[in-house]
ZADO-834745 format. One record per residue (C-alpha): y, x, z; residue in one letter. Coordinates in nm, 3 decimals. Example, Ala and Ser with C-alpha at 12.3 -4.5 7.8 and 13.67 -1.06 7.14 Angstrom:
<atoms>
@c2->-0.450&c1->1.230&c3->0.780&r->A;
@c2->-0.106&c1->1.367&c3->0.714&r->S;
</atoms>
This chain:
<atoms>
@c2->3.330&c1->5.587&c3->9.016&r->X;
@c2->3.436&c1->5.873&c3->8.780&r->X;
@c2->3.223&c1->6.204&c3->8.734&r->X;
@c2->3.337&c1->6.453&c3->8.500&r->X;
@c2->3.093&c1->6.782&c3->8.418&r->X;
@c2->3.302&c1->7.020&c3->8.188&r->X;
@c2->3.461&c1->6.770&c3->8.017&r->X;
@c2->3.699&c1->6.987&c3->7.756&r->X;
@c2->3.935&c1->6.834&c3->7.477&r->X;
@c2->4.018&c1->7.071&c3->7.196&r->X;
@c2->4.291&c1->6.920&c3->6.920&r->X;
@c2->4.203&c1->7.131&c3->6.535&r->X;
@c2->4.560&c1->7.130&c3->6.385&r->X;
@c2->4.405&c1->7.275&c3->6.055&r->X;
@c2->4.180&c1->7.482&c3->5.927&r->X;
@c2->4.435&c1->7.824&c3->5.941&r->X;
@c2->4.537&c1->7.759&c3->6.288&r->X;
@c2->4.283&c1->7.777&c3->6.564&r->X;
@c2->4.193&c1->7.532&c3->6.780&r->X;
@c2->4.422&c1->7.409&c3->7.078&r->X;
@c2->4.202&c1->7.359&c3->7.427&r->X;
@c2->4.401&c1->7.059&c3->7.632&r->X;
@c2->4.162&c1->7.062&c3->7.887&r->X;
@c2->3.887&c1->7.301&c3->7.927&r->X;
@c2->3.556&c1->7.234&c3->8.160&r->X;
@c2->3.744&c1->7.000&c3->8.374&r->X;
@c2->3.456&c1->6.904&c3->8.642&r->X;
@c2->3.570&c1->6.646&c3->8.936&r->X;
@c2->3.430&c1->6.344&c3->9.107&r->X;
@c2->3.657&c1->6.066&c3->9.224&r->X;
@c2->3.461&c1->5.805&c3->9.491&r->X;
@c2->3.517&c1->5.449&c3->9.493&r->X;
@c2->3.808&c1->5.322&c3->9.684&r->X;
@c2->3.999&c1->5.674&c3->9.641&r->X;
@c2->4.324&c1->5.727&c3->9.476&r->X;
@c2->4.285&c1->6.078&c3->9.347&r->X;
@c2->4.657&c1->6.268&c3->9.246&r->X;
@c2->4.633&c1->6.495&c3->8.923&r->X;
@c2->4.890&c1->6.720&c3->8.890&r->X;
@c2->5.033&c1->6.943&c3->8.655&r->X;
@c2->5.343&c1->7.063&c3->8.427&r->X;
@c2->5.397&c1->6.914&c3->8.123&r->X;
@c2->5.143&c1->6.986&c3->7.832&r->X;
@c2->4.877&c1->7.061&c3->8.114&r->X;
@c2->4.649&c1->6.812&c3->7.965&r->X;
@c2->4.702&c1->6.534&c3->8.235&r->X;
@c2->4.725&c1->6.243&c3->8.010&r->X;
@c2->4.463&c1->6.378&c3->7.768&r->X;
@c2->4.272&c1->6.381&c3->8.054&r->X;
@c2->4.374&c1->6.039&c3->8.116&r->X;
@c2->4.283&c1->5.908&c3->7.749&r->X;
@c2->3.962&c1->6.059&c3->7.776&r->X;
@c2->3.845&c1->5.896&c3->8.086&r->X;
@c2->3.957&c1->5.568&c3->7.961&r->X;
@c2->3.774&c1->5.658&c3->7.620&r->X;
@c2->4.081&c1->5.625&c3->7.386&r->X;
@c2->4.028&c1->5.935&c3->7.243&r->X;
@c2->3.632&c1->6.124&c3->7.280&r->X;
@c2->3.612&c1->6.455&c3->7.415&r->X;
@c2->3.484&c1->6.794&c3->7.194&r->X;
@c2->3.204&c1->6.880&c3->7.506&r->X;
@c2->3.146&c1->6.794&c3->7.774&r->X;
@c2->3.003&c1->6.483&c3->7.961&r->X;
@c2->3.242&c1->6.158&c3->8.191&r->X;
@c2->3.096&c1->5.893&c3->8.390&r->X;
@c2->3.353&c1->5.589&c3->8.465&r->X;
@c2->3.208&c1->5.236&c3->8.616&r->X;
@c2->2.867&c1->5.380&c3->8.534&r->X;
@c2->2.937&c1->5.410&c3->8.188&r->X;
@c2->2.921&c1->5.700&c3->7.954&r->X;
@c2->3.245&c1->5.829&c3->7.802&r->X;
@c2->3.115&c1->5.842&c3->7.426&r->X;
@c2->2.856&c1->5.602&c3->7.432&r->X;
@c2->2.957&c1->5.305&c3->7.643&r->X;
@c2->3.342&c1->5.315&c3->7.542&r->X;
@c2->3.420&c1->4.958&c3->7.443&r->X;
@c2->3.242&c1->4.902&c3->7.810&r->X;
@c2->3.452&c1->5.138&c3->7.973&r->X;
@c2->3.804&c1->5.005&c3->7.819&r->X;
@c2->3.680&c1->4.673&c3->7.930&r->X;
@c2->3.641&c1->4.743&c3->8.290&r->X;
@c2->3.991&c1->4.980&c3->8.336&r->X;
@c2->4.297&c1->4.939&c3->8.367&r->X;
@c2->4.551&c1->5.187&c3->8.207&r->X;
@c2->4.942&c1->5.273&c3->8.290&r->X;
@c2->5.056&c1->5.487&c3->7.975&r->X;
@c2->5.378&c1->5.690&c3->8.018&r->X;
@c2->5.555&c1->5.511&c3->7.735&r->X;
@c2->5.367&c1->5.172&c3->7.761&r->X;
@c2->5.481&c1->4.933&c3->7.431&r->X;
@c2->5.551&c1->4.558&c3->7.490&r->X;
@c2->5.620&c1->4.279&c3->7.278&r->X;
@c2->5.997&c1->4.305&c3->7.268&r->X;
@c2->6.114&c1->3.972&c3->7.132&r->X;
@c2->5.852&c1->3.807&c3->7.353&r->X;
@c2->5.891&c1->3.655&c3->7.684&r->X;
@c2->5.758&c1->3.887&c3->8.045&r->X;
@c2->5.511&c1->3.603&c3->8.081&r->X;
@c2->5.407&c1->3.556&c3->7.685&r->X;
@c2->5.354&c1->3.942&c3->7.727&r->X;
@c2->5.082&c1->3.940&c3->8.016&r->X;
@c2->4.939&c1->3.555&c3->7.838&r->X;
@c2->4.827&c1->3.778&c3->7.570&r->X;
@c2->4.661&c1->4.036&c3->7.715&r->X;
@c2->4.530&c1->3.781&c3->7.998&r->X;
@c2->4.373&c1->3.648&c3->7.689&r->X;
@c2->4.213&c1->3.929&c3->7.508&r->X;
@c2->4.048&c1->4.039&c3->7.818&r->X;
@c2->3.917&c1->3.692&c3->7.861&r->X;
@c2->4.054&c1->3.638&c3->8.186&r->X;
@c2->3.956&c1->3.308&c3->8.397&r->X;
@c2->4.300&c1->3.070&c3->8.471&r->X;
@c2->4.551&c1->3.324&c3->8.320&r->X;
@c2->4.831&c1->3.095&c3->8.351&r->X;
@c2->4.773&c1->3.171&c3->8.746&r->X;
@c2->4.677&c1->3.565&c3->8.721&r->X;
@c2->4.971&c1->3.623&c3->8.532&r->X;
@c2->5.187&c1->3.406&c3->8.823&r->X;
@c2->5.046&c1->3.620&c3->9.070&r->X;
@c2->5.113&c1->3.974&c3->8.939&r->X;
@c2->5.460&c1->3.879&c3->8.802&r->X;
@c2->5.536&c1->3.703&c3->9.154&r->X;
@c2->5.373&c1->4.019&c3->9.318&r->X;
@c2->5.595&c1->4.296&c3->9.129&r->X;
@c2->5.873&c1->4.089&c3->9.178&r->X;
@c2->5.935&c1->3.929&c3->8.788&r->X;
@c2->5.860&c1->3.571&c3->8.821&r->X;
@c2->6.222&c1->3.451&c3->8.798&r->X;
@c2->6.269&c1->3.654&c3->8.504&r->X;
@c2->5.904&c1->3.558&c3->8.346&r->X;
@c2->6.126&c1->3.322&c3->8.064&r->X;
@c2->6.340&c1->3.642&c3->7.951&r->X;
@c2->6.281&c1->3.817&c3->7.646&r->X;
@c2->6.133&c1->4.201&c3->7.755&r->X;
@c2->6.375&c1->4.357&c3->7.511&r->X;
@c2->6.651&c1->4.277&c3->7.741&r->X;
@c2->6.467&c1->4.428&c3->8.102&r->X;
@c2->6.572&c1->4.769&c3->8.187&r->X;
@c2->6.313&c1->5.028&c3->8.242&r->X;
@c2->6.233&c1->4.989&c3->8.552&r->X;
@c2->6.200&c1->4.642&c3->8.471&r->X;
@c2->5.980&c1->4.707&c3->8.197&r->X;
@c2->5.797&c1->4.942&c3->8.373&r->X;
@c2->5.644&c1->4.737&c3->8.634&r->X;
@c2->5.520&c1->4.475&c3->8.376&r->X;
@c2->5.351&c1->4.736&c3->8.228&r->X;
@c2->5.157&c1->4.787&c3->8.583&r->X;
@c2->5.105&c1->4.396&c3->8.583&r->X;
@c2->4.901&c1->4.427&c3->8.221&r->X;
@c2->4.722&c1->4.683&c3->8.341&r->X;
@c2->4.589&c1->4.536&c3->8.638&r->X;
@c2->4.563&c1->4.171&c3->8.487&r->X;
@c2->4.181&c1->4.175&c3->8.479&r->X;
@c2->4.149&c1->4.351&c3->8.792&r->X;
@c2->3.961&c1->4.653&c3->8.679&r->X;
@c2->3.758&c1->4.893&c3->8.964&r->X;
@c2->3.937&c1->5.182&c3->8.815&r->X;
@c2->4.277&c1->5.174&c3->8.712&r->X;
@c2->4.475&c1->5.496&c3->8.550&r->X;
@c2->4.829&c1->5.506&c3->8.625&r->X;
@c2->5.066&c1->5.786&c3->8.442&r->X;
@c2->5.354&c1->5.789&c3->8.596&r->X;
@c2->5.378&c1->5.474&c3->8.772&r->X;
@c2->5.735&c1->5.482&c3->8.897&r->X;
@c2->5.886&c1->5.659&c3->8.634&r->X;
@c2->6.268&c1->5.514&c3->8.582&r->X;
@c2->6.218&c1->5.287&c3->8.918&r->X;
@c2->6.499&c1->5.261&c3->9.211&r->X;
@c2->6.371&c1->5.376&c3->9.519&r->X;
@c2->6.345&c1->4.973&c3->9.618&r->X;
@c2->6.114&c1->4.913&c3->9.299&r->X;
@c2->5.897&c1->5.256&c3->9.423&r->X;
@c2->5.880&c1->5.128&c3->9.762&r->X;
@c2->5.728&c1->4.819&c3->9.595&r->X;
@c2->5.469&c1->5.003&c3->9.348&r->X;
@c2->5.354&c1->5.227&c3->9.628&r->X;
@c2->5.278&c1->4.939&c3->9.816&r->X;
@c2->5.105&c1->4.769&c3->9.555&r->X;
@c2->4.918&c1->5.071&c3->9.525&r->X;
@c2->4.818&c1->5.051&c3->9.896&r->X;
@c2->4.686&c1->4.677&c3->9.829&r->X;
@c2->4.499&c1->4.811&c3->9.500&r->X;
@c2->4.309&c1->5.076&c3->9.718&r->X;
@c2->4.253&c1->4.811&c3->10.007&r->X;
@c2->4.030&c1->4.647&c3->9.767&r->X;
@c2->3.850&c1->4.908&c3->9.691&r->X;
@c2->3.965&c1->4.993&c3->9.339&r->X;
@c2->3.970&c1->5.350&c3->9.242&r->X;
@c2->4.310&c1->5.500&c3->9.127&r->X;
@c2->4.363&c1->5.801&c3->8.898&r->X;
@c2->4.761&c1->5.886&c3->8.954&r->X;
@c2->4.951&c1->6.116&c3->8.700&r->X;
@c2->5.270&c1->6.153&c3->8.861&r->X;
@c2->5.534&c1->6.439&c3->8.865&r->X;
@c2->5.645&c1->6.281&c3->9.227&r->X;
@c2->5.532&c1->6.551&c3->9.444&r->X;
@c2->5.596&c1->6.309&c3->9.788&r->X;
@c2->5.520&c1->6.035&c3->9.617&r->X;
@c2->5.154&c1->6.230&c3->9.553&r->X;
@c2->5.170&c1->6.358&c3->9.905&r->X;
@c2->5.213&c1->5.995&c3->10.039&r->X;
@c2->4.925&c1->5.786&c3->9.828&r->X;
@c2->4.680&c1->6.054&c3->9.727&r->X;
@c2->4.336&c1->6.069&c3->9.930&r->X;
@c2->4.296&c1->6.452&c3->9.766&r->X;
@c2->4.476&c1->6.581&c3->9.505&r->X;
@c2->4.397&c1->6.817&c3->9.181&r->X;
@c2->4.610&c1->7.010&c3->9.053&r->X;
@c2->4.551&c1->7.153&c3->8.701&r->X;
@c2->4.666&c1->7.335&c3->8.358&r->X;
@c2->4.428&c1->7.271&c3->8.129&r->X;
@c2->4.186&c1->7.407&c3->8.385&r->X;
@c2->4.133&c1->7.291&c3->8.731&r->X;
@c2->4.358&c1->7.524&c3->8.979&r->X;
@c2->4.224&c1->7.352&c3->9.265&r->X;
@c2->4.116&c1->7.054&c3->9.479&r->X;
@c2->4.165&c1->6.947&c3->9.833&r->X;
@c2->4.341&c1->6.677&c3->10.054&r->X;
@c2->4.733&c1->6.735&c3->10.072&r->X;
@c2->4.653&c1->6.866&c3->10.397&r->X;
@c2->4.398&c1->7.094&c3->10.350&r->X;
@c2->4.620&c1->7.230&c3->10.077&r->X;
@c2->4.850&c1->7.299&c3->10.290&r->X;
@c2->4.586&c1->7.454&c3->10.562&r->X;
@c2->4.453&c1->7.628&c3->10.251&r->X;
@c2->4.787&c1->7.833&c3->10.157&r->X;
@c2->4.959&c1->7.822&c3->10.489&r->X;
@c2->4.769&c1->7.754&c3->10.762&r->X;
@c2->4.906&c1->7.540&c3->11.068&r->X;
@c2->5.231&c1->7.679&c3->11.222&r->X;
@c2->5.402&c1->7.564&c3->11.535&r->X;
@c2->5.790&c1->7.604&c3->11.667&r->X;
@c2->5.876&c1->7.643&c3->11.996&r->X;
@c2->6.214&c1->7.610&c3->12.044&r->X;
@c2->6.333&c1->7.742&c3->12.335&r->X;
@c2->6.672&c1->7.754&c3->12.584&r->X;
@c2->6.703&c1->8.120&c3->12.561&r->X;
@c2->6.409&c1->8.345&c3->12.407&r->X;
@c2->6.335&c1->8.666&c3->12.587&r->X;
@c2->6.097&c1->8.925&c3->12.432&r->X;
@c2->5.825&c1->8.906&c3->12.708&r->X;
@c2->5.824&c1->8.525&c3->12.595&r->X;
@c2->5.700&c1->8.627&c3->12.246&r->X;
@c2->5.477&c1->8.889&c3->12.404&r->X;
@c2->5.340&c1->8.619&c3->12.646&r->X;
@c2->5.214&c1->8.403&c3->12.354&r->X;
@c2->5.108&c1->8.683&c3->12.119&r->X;
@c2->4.833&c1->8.830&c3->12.384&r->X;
@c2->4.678&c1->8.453&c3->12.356&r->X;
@c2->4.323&c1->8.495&c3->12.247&r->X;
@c2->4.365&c1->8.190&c3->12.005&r->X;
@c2->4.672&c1->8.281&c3->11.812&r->X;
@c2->4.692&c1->8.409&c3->11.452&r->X;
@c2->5.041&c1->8.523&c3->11.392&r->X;
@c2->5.374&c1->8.526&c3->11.605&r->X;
@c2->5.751&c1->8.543&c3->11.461&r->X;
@c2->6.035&c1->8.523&c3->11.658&r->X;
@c2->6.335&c1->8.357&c3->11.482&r->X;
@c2->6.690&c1->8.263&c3->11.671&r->X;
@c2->6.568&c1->8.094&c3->11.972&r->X;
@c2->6.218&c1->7.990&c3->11.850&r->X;
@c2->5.876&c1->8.131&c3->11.857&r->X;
@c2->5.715&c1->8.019&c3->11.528&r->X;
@c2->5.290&c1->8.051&c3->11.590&r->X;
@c2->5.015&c1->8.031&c3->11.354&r->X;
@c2->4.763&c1->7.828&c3->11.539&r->X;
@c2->4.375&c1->7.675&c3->11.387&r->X;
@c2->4.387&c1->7.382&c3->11.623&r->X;
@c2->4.757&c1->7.301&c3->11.759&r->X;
@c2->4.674&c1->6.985&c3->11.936&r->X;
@c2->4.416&c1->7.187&c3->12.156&r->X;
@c2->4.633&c1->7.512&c3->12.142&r->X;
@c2->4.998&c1->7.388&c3->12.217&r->X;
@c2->4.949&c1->7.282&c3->12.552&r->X;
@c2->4.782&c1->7.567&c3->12.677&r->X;
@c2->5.123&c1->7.799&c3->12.513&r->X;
@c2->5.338&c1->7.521&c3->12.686&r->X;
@c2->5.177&c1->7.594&c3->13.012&r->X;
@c2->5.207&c1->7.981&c3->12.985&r->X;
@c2->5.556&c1->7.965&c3->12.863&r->X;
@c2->5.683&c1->7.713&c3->13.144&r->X;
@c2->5.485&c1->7.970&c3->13.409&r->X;
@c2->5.664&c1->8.272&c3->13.302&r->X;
@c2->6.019&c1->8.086&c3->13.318&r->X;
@c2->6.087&c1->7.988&c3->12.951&r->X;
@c2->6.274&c1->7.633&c3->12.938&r->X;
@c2->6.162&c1->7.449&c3->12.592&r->X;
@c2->6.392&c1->7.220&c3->12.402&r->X;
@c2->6.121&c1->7.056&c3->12.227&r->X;
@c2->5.822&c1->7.166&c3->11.988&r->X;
@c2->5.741&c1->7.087&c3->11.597&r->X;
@c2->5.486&c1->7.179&c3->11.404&r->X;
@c2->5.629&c1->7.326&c3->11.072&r->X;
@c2->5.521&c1->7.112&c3->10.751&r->X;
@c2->5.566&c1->7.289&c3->10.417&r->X;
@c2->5.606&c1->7.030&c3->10.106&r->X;
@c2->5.354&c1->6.978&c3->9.856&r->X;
@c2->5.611&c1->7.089&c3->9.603&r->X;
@c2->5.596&c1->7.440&c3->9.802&r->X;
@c2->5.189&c1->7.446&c3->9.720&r->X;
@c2->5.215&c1->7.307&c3->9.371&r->X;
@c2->5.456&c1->7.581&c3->9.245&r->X;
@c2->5.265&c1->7.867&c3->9.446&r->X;
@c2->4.947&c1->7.712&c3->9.262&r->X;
@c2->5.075&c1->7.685&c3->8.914&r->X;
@c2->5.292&c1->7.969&c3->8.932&r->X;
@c2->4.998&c1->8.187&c3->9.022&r->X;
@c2->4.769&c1->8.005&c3->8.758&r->X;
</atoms>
């Protein structure tokens, strides 16, 4: 659904000053169906990325494929067939939630927008306030009608920056589900967020990028990537030939002992931690329980864009 082949953005302030590069040679290919994380720091280029894809503003080289259409030559095609979440979306303050989405419903030539705009009000949870003027919502308020216009003509691919920016965890809960529903139809979803778990939770794979791509992989491979897969065995009392025991085991990478545990790097824990379990119960060792050891996404992203 979107194909990108060193797709760079350079901004000329003037003449003196040379050119800025936002993003630079940014290739990627999101499938149908996939919500696909990008991540970065601020100024990374994220939401010029963004505005690119959704051809608001054309790109200096490079070539981008949405919906089958070409960023720079099909663009009035391609702004008809997404949807876009903006970080600071603007809405008709002095207007009614409902006149809002009629509007829009409208100039995307929706079928029966009286109902569409029902449904996604009802859905994020704004119907009883659909009479109020939006100059009076709060931001969190405001910020899920701003999802509801950009969904209202249910594009394939919608681009969300920062969906649940200035939500209560109850509103989140509510967006990431909506998300869930989005994706169960098969819509594609590009996600700027700076919520690492929210990331972590929703994202199919996840890119993370400053100005160029750092790199690319499901939050678990990531994680497998930088870390590899490490299991805790925490034990009753730990005794060194324990920690020799599972060391001399053909299949594991790296042993530490810490307090009562024996923390092992493993390739294939749900094959591997029953045969350790065996030895260790053999040679005497009583186990409390075992956990595999999970590092955060926010522990990969600032390893990765540190490093970068």
């Amino acid at each position: 659904m979107i194909h990108t082949e060193a797709l760079t953005k350079k901004f000329m302030l003037n003449r003196k000053i040379e050119a800025i590069t936002a993003v630079d040679s940014l290739s990627i290919d999101v499938a149908q169906g996939e919500v696909f994380g990008f991540l970065g720091p601020n100024g990374a280029g994220k939401t010029t990325t963004m505005r690119m894809l959704s051809s608001l503003i054309g790109a200096t080289s490079g070539t981008a494929v949405v919906n089958g259409f070409e960023v720079g030559k099909d663009d009035q095609k391609i702004r008809e067939s997404v949807g876009i979440l903006t970080e600071t979306p603007g809405l008709y303050d002095r207007l009614s939630a409902e006149k809002n989405l009629t509007i829009f419903a409208n100039l995307y030539g929706v079928e029966k927008p009286h109902e569409v705009v029902e449904k996604y009000l009802t859905m994020l949870g704004l119907w009883d306030r659909r009479d109020d003027e939006v100059g009076g919502f709060s931001k969190g308020m405001r910020q899920k009608l701003a999802i509801a216009r950009a969904i209202l003509h249910e594009p394939k691919v919608l681009f969300l920056d920062e969906p649940t920016s200035g939500l209560d965890p109850e509103a989140s809960h509510l967006v990431h589900d909506f998300i869930g529903e989005l994706k169960g139809e098969g819509r594609t979803i590009f996600l700027c967020t700076h919520n690492l778990d929210e990331a972590d939770r929703l994202c199919d794979r996840i890119g993370i990028f400053k100005t160029r791509l750092i790199t690319l992989d499901t939050p678990e491979g990531l994680r497998k990537k930088l870390y590899g897969r490490r299991v805790a065995f925490h034990l009753k009392h730990l005794e060194d030939r324990f920690t020799s025991l599972v060391r001399a085991l053909p299949f594991v990478k790296e042993v530490q002992a810490v307090d009562d545990s024996i923390v092992v790097g493993l390739d294939n824990p749900d094959e591997q931690d029953p045969v350790i379990i065996r030895s260790l119960v053999e040679a005497g060792a009583d186990i409390r329980f075992v956990g595999e050891l999970r590092h955060s996404l926010e522990d990969i992203y600032l390893q990765l864009v540190q490093g970068a």
